[in-house]
N, C-alpha and C positions, 0 to 999 in steps of 0.2 A: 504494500500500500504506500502509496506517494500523501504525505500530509501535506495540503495546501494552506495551513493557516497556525499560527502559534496563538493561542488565547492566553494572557497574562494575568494570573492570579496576586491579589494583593495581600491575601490570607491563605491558610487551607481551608475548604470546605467544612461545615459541619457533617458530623456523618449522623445522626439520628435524624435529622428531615431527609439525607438520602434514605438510609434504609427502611424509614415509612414513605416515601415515593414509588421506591420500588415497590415495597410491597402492598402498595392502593393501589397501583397501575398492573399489580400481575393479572388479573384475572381477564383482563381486556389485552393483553400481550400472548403472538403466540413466536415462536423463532420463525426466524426467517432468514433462512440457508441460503438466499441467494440476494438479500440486503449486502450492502458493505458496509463497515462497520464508520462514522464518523470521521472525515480527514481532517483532523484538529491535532494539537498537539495543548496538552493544560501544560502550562510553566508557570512555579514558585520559584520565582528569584530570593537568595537568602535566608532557605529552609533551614532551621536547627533543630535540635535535639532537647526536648523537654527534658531535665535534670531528673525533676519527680518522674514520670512516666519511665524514662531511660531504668531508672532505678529498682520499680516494680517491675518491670521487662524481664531485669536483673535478675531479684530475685524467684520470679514465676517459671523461667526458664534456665534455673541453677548454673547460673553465670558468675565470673567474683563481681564483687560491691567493689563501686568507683573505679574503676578502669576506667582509663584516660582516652579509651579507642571506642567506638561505635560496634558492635559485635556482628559476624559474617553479614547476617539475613536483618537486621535494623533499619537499614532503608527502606526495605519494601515497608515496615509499619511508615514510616515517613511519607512514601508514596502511596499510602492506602486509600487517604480520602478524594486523593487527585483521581486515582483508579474507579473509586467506586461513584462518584461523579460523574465519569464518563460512561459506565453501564449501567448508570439509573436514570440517565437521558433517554429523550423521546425516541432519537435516531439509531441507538444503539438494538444490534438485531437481536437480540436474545435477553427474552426473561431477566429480573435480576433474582428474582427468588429461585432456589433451586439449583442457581447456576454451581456448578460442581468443581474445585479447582484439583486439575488431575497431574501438574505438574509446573516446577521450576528451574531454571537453571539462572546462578547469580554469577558474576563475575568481580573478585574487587580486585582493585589491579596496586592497590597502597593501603596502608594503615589510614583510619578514617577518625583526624582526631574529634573526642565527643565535642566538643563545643564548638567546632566549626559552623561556618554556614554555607552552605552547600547552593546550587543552583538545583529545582528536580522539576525533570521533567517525562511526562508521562502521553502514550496515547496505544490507540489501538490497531492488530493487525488482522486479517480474518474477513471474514468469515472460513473454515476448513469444513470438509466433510470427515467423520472420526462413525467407526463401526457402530457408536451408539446414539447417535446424534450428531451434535455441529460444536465445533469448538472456535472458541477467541483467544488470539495471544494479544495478554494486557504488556508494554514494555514499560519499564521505569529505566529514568539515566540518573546518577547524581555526579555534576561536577561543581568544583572548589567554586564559589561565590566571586562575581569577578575576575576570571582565569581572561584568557585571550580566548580573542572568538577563533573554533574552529578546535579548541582545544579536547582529548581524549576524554571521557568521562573516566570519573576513578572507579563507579560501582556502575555494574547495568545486569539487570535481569529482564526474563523471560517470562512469563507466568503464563499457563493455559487452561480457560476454563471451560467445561462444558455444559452443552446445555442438554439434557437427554431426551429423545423423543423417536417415533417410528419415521423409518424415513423408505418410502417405496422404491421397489428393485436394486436396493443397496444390499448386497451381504452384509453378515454381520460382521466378519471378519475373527479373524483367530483372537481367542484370546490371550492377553499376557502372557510367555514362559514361566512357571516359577524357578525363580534362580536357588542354587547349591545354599545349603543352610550354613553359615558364619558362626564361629567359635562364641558361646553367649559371653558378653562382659562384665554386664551388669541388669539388674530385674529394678524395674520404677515401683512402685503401686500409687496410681492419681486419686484422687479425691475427687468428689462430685461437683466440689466447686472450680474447680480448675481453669472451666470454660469462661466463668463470669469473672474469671483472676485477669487471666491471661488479656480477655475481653476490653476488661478498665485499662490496662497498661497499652494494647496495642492500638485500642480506639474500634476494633473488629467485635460489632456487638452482636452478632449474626444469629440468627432466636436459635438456631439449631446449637448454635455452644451453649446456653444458658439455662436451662430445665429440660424436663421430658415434656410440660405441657407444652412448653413452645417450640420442641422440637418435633412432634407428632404429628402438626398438621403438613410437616416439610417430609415426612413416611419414614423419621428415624425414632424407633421406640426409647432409645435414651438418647441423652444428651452424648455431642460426641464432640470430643476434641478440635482443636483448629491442627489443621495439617502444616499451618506454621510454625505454632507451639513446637511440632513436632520434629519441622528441620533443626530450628535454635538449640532443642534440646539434646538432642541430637551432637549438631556443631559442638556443643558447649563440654558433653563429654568426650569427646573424639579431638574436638581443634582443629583449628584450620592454617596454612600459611597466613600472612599479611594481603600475599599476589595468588589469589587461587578463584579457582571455577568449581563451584557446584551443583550439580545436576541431581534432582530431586522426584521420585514418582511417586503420588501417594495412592496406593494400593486398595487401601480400604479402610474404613470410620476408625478411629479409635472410640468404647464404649465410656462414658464415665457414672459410676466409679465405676473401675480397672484397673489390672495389672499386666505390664507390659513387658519385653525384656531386651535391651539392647545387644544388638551384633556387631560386630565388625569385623574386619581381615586387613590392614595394610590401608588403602584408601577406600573401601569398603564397605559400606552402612547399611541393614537394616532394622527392622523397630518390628518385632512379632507381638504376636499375643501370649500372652502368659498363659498358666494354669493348663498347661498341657493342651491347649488350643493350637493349632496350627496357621493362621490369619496369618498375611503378612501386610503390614498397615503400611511401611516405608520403606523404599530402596533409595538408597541415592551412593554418590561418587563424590571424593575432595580429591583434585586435582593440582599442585603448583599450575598457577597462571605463568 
């Protein structure tokens, strides 16, 4: 997709009138796989890092307290309201409720110091055809505040969502491989509150993290996890370079409460399910950039 237009934000959006937008507009929305998605680009010139928020992030996603760096996956909370603004517009082809995020991949190319102010800017690619439906790749950039024009972004991700639905004379297509099971490292057990923790620090209030009632009517019988939560955490026991690439697939809900058990091998990563369940919730790869 060619973006024909830069829109200049003077704030970040709020996101509680987004996600009651989207969710009064779903029932009148259907996808539309052969819309394009929005050629805009939203730019926050001079985005920083809430000290408090940064903090509870911190703590939520067993990260250490006051680290002087932005942690791997931090920008995408950065970029979330810019994101979800842009899929809770009129033009955007796909639902926001329901929408499913099935995979990322981040890139940071330097150490991101926390109090910086960053330039972030966000828009959309897509529409794809995907075996189960139709998918969106949302991008975020963040570069240094003030850099030279034309300058490398230090972080940029990928994120793709989807929308699920019957789509005529499409196979379904194979499903995922499951990959070889990874030496266990470490077993989590989350608490039920997890989703409304994670929620307040990262600004993603999505009803399906925050109870079973308000996850129900979205067809998840519990509360389930942010698949964010779950990179961070992830990152947070494993580590990453400074200059590294992350590529992320999330596999399937994590339940809350639950118990989880972390994998790894070398660059590595999965996120099973515990208690003798076989589920696998997360695959991803850390790469040196």
């Amino acid at each position: 997709m060619t973006v024909v237009r830069t829109r200049v934000l003077s704030a970040p959006p709020a996101v509680p009138p987004l996600l009651a937008r989207g969710a009064l507009s779903a029932p009148f929305r259907r996808p539309r796989p052969d819309a394009g998605v929005p050629r805009v680009r939203l730019l926050l010139p001079g985005a920083r890092a809430d000290a408090a928020r940064l903090a509870a992030y911190a703590r939520v996603c067993g990260l250490p307290a006051g680290a002087d760096t932005l942690p791997p996956a931090y920008p995408h909370v950065l970029g979330f309201p810019l994101a979800l603004r842009l899929m809770s517009g009129r033009g955007f082809p796909l639902p926001l409720p329901g929408l499913v995020h099935t995979s990322i991949t981040l890139t940071r190319r330097t150490a991101l110091p926390a109090g910086g102010a960053y330039d972030l800017a966000v828009w959309a690619e897509g529409p794809t055809p995907h075996r189960r439906g139709t998918e969106v790749t949302v991008v975020t950039e963040l570069r240094r505040a003030g850099g030279a024009d034309g300058a490398d972004p230090v972080w940029e991700s990928r994120s793709t969502y989807l929308a699920r639905h019957r789509v005529a004379g499409r196979p379904p297509g194979p499903r995922p491989a499951e990959e070889p099971a990874l030496p266990v490292r470490a077993e989590w057990r989350l608490p039920a509150d997890l989703g409304r923790r994670y929620g307040a620090a990262s600004g993603d209030r999505n009803p399906i993290h925050l109870s079973r009632l308000t996850a129900r009517p979205f067809g998840f019988p519990h509360t389930v996890a942010h698949g964010m939560w779950t990179v961070a955490r992830c990152l947070a026991e494993h580590g990453a370079p400074e200059a590294a690439t992350v590529h992320a697939r999330f596999r399937a809900p994590v339940p809350l409460p639950g118990t989880v058990v972390y994998t790894a091998d070398g660059g590595r990563i999965a996120l099973r399910a515990g208690s003798g369940a076989h589920a696998t919730h997360l695959t991803a790869t850390v790469t040196p950039a």
